[in-house]
C-alpha positions as CSV (number, residue, x, y, z in Angstrom):
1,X,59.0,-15.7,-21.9
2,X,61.0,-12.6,-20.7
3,X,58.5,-9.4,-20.6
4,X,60.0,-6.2,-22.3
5,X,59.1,-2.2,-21.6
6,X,56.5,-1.6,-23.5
7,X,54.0,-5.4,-22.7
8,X,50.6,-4.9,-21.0
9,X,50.1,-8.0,-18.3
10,X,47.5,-8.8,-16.4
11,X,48.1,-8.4,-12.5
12,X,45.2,-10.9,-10.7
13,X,43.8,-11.6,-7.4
14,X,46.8,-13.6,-5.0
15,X,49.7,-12.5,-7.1
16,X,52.7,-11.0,-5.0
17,X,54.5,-8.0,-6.0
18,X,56.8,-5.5,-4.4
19,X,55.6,-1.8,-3.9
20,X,56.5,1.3,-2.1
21,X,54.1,1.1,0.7
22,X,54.1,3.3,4.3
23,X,56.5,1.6,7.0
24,X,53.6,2.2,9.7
25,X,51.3,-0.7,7.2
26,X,54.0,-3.2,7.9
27,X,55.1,-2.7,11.7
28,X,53.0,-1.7,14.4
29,X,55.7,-0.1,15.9
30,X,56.6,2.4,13.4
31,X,52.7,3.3,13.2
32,X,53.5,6.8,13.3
33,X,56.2,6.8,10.8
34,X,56.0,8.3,7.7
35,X,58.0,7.2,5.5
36,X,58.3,4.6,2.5
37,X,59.8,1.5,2.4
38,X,59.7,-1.5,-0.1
39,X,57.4,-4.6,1.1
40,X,55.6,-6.9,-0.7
41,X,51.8,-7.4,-1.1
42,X,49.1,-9.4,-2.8
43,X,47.4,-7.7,-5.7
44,X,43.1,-7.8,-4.4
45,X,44.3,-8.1,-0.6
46,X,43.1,-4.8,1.5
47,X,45.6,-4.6,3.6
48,X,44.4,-2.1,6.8
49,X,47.3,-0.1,9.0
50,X,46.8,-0.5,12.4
51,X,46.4,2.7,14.4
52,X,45.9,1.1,18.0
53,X,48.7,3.0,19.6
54,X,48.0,1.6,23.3
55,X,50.7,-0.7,23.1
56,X,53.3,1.8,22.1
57,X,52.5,4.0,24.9
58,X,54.4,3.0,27.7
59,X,57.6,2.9,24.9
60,X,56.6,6.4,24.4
61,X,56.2,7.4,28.2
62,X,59.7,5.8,29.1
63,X,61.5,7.1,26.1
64,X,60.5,10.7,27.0
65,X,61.4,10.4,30.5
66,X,64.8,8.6,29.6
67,X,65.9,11.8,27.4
68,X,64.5,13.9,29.7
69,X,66.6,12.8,32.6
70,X,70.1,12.1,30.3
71,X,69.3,16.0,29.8
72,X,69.5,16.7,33.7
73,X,66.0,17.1,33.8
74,X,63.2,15.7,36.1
75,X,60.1,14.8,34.8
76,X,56.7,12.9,36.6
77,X,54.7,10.5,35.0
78,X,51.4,12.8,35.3
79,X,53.1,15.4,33.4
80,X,54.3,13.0,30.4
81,X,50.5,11.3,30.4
82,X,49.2,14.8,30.0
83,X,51.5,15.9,27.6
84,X,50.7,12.7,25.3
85,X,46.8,13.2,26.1
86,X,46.8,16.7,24.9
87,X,48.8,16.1,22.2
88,X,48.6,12.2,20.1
89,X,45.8,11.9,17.8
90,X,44.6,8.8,16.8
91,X,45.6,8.3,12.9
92,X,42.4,7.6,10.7
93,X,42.1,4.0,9.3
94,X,43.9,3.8,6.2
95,X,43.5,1.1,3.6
96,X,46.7,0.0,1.1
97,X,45.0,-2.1,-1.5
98,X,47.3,-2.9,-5.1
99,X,44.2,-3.7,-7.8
100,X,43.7,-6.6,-10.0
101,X,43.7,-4.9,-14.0
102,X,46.3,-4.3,-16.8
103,X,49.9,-2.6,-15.8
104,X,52.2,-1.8,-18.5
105,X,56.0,-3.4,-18.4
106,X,57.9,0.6,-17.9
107,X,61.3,-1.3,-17.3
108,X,62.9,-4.6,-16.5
109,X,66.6,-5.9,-14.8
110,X,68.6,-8.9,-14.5
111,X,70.2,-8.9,-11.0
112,X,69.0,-9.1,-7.0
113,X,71.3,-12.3,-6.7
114,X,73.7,-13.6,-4.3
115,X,77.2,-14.8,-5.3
116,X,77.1,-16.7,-1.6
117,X,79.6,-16.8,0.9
118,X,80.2,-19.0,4.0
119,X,78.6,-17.5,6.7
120,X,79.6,-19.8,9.3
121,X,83.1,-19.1,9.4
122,X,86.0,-21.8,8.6
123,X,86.5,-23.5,5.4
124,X,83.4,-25.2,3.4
125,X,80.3,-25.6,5.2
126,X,77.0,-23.4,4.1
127,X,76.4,-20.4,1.9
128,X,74.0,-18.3,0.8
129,X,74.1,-18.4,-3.0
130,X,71.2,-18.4,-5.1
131,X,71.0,-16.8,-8.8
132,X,70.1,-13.7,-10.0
133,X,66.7,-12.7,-11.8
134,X,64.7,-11.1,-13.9
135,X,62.7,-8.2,-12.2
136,X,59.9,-6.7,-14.0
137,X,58.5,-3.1,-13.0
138,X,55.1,-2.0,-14.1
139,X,52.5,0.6,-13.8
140,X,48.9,0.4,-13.5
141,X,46.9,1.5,-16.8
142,X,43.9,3.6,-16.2
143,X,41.0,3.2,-18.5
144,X,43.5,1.1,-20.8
145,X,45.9,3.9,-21.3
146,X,49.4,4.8,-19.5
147,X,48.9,6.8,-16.0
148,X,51.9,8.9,-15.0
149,X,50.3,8.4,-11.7
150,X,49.3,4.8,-11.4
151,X,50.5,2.8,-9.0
152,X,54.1,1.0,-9.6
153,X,55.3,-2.2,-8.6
154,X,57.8,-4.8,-9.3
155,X,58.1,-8.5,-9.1
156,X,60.9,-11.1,-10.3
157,X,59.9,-13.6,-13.5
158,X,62.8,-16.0,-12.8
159,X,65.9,-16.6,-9.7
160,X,64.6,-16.8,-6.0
161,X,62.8,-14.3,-4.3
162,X,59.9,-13.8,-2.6
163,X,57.6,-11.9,-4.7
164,X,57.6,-14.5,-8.0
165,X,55.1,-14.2,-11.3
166,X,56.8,-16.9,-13.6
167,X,53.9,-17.9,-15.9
168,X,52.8,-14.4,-17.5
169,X,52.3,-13.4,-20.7
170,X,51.5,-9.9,-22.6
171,X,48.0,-9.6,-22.9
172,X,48.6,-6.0,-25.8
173,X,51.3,-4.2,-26.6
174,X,51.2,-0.2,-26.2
175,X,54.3,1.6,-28.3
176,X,56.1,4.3,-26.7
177,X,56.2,7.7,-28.6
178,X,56.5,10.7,-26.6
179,X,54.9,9.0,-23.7
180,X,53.0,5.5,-24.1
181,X,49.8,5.5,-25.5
């Protein structure tokens, strides 16, 4: 059964779904990034950034030297270690957790398919085809009722893809007037 706009579900513990979630929770390397990108998570999973940035370091020493001497200029190691003493602050822990409850269906999509291709060059051989599906976006409900800030994610009902939920069923209905109720 296809969900429509409009279907409350039931998102629980272990199910993945796509969300818009801070690049720095998904690679340690962008930890002081701040934008969003899509990734998928498990609703009931904390998921905790990482804000050790002694790894990253030297990249950050031998990036500022490198610019520094493609500019012409000279610059010591001291000088850089003090610079990035005086001036990186560790990030506070931050937690990115997507909670078990009801989500109302706000809009669904057949697509996110491949129509293949040979990737290997020459005639025949392998592709990457596999079929379009049915993607489901949905908002947490707070108290029961629509949130126009809960959290949003997405996840397919049918094809092949990574974040799957195939055996789901509407637990209400909530109608949509001027804004869903």
């Amino acid at each position: 059964m296809e969900l429509k706009v409009g279907d409350v579900i039931e998102l629980k513990k272990g199910m993945d779904v796509y969300g818009h979630i801070p690049r720095n929770f998904n690679r340690s390397s962008l930890m002081t990034a701040s934008s969003i990108t899509r990734g998928y998570l498990s609703v009931g999973v904390v998921y905790n950034r990482n804000t050790n940035i002694t790894g990253s370091v030297e990249d950050i020493k031998s990036a500022i030297k490198s610019n520094f001497n493609r500019s012409g200029f000279n610059i010591g190691d001291s000088k850089i270690d003090e610079f990035l003493k005086d001036n990186i602050v560790p990030l506070k822990d931050e937690q990115l957790l997507v909670k078990e409850g009801e989500y109302l269906v706000i809009d669904t999509r057949f697509g996110g398919g491949s129509g293949g291709g040979n990737y290997y060059g020459g005639g025949g051989g392998s592709s990457d085809d596999y079929p379009s599906g049915h993607k489901v976006y949905c908002q947490a409900l707070k108290d029961g009722k629509y949130d126009r800030n809960g959290v949003r994610v997405s996840f397919y009902q049918s094809g092949c893809f990574t974040c799957m939920i195939t055996d789901i069923k509407p637990v209400r209905t909530l109608k949509k007037e001027l804004r869903f109720e």
